[in-house]
MARVO-414909 format. One record per residue (C-alpha): residue in one letter; x, y, z. Coordinates in steps of 0.2 Angstrom, whole numbers, padded with zeros to 4 digits, always signed. Each point is the difference from the previous one (the first is absolute). Layout:
N
AXYZ ...
***
This chain:
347
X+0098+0042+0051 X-0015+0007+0010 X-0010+0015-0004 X+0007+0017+0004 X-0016+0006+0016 X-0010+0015-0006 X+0007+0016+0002 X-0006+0017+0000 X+0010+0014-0010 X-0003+0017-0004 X+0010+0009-0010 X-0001+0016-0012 X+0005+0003-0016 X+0006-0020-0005 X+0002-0005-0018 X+0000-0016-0006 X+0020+0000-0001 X-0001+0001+0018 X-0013-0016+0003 X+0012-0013+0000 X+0014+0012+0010 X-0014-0003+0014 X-0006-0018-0004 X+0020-0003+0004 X+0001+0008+0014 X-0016-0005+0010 X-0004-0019-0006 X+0017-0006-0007 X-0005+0002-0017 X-0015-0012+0002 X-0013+0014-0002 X-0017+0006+0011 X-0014-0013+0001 X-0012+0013+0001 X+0001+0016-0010 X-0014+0014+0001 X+0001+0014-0015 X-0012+0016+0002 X-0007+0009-0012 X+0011-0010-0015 X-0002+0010-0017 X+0017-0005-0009 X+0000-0017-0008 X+0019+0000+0000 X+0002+0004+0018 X-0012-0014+0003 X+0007-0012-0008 X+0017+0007+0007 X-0007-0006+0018 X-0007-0016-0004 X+0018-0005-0004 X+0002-0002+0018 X-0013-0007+0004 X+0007-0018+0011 X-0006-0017-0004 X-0017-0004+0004 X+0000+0021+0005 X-0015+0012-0006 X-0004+0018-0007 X-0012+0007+0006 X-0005+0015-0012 X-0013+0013+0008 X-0008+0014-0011 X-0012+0007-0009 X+0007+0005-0017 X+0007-0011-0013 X+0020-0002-0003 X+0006+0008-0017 X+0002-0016-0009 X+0002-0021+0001 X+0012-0007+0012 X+0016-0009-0004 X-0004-0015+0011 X+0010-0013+0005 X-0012-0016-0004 X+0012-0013+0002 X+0003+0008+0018 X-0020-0002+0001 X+0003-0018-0005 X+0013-0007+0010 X+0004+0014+0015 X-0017+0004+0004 X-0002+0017-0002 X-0017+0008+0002 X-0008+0016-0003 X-0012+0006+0009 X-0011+0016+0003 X-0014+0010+0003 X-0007+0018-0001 X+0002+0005+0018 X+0000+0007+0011 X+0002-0015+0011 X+0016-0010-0006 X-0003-0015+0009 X-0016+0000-0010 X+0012-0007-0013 X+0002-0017+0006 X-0009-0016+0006 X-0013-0010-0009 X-0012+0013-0004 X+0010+0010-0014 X+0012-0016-0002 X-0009-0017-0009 X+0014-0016+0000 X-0014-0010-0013 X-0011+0001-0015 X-0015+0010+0002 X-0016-0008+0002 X-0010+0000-0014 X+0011+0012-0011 X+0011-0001-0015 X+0017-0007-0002 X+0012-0001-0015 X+0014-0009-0001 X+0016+0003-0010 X+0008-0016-0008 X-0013-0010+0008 X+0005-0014-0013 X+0016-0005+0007 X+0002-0013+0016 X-0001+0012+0012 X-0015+0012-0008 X-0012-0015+0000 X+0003-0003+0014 X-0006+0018+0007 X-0015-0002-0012 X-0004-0016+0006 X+0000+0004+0019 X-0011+0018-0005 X-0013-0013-0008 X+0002-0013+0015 X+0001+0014+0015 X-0017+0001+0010 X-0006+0019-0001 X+0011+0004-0015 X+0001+0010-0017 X-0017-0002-0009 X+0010+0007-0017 X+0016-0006-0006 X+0012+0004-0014 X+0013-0010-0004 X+0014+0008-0012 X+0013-0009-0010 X+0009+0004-0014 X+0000-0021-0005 X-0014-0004-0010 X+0004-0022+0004 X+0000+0006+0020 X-0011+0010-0001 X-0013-0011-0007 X+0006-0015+0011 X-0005+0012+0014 X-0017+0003-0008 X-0004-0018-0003 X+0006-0005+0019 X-0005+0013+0009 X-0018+0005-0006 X-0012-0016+0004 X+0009+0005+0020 X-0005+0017-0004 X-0015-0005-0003 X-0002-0013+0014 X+0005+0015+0012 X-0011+0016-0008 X+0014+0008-0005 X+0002+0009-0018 X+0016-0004-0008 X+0006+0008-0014 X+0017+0000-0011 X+0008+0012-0010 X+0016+0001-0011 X+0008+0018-0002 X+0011-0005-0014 X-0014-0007-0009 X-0013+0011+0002 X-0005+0017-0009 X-0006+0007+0019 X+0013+0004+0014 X+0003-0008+0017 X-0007+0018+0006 X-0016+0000-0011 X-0004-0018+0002 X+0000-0001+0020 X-0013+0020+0001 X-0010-0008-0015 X-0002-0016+0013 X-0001+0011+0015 X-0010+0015-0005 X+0012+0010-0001 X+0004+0000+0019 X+0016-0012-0003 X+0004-0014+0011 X+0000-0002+0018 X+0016-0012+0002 X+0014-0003-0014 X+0014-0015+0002 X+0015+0002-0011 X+0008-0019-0003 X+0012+0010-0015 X+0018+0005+0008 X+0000+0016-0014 X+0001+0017+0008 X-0012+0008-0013 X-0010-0014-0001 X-0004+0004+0019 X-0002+0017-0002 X-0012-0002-0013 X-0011-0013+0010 X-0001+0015+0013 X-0010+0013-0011 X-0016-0014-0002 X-0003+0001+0018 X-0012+0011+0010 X+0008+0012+0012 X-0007-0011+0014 X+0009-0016-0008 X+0014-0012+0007 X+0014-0002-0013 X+0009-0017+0006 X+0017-0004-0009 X+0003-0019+0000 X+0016+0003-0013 X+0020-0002+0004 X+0004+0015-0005 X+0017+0004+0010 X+0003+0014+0014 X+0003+0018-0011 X-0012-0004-0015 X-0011+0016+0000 X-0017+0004-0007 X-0009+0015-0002 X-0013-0002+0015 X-0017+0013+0005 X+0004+0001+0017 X-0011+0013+0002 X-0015-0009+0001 X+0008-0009+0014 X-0005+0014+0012 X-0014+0010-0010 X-0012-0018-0002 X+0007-0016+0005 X+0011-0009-0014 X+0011-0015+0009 X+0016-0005-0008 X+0007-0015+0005 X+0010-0016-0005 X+0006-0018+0007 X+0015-0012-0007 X-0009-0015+0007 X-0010-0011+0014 X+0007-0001+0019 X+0000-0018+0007 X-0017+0004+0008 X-0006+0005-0016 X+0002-0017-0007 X-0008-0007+0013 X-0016+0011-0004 X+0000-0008-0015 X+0001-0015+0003 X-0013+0001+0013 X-0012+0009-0014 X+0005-0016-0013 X-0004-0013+0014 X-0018+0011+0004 X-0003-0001-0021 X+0000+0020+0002 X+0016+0000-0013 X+0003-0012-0016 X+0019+0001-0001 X-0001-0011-0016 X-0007+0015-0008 X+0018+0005-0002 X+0006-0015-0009 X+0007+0001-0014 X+0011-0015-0004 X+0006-0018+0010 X+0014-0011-0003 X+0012-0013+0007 X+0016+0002+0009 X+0011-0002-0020 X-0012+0016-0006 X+0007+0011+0017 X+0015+0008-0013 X-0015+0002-0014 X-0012+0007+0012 X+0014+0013+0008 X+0002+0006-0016 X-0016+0003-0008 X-0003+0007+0016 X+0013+0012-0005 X-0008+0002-0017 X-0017+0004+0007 X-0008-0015-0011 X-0014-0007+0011 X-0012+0013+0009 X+0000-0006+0015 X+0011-0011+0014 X+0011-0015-0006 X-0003-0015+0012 X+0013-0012-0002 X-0002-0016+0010 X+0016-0007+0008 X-0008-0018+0003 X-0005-0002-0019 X+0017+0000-0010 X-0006+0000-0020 X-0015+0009+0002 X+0005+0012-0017 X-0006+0018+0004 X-0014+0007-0008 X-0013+0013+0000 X-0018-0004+0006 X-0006+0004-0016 X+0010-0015-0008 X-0008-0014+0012 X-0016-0003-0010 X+0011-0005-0013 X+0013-0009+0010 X-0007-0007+0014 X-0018+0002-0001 X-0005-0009+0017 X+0009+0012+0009 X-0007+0016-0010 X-0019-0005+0005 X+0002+0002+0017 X+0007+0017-0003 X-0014+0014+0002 X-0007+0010-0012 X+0014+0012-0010 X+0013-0014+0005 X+0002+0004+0017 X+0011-0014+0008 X-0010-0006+0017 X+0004-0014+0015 X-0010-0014-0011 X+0013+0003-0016 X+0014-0001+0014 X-0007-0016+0004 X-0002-0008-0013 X+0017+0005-0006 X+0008-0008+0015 X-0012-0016-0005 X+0008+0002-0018 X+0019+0004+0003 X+0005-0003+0018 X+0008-0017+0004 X+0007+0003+0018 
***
């Protein structure tokens, strides 16, 4: 179903048990794409609104004085409908929107922490910070597994370092120092710029939003579904410039930039291998997928059928002229592929 156009309402004296009565009645339950609050003070009220807010739809909040208290936001809306809250100080409303107050990417040069950054997907955003031209010259990676978080370290630094990008890793769980202490010791105490959240916990989310600074992107990358709330500073939204924001995934011409930036050498998708094996591992692989065992993607090749699935830590041991074309901290590459093929493949 199309998006409801934009309409103007003024009404006097509506509370939030009348928001939805109108949403009904003027966009067939759907919501507004655009809403505009004045003046917000009441965190509740806000949060009242931004129910109504339709997909892909924004909040534009305007003001000068900082709401009572944390949202109530809904961040698997954030993640999946696209919601986004904007603002400014004013006067000017439309001052609220375009590029200038609103970054789609990493700042240049800045900061970035990143949640469960151990996991598939979370290497995969550190990987691509380390790789992207112009990016983060700091980055923390957090993980509450020590085995992936040190599979991370040993894969991930000599490309750090290749790139003149500072990577460090931290375990909360593990460590006498907090998330919060950890990321202003590294920054100076002026927090970081972006924050990607790979952890699909509400609190978890809401605690990566306090170690940002108030002119930081918080990105969740986490299925969370629609309805999870966590306690959000919207504030900052309008009084400095904090972005909250969220994909569930890559659009077909997505893909395609990736592949064009692995065919320039600009990316090294092997940096999120974790594991191969052959077409009789596909059940095992599914599963320890399931069980998180491998940090990092399971490729399982169709054309090799007894290939046994193993980690890339285990190919010194078991097939040794495949582990020394891997690159330093066992990161699979096109030359291990090969020789693989070479080895296995008998079409």
């Amino acid at each position: 179903m199309e998006q409801t156009s934009a309409k103007k309402i003024v009404r006097n004296g509506i509370g939030p048990d009348d928001y939805q009565a109108l949403v009904d009645e003027l966009t067939d339950g759907i919501g507004f794409d655009d809403i505009v609050m004045l003046d917000p003070r009441s965190a509740a009220t806000v949060g009242s609104v931004a129910k109504h807010i339709a997909r892909r739809g924004t909040l534009n909040l305007v003001g000068q004085t900082a709401l009572d208290g944390l949202v109530e936001t809904d961040v698997g809306r954030l993640h999946y409908d696209y919601t986004a809250y904007l603002g400014g100080q004013g006067p000017d409303i439309a001052a609220s929107y375009g590029e200038a107050r609103n970054r789609c990417d990493l700042r240049p040069k800045g900061t970035t922490v990143f949640v469960g950054a151990g996991g598939p997907m979370g290497m995969m955003h550190v990987q691509r910070a380390i790789q992207q031209p112009d990016g983060p010259h700091k980055i923390i990676a957090t993980e509450v597994s020590d085995l992936r978080l040190k599979t991370l370290h040993d894969r991930l630094t000599p490309l750090a370092e290749r790139n003149g990008c500072e990577l460090l890793t931290f375990n909360p769980q593990s460590q006498n120092q907090s998330l919060y202490d950890f990321v202003m010791e590294a920054t100076g105490g002026q927090g970081a710029d972006d924050v990607v959240v790979s952890v699909p916990i509400a609190d978890v989310m809401a605690e990566a939003a306090t170690v940002m600074n108030p002119n930081g992107m918080l990105v969740f990358f986490a299925g969370v579904p629609n309805g999870t709330l966590a306690p959000l500073n919207l504030s900052t939204v309008y009084l400095n410039n904090t972005q909250y924001t969220g994909t569930s995934g890559l659009t077909m011409n997505d893909q395609q930039q990736v592949q064009e930036l692995s065919n320039k050498g600009d990316l090294s998708p092997g940096c999120s291998v974790g594991a191969i094996g052959g077409m009789r591992a596909a059940k095992e692989g599914i599963q320890a997928m399931i069980e998180g065992r491998y940090s990092g993607k399971i490729i399982i090749f169709p054309q090799i059928h007894d290939l046994p699935l193993m980690g890339l830590n285990e190919l010194k041991e078991k097939l040794p002229d495949i582990a020394e074309k891997l690159e330093p901290g066992d990161m699979w590459t096109v030359e291990a592929e090969k020789a693989l093929f070479e080895k296995y493949w008998r079409g």
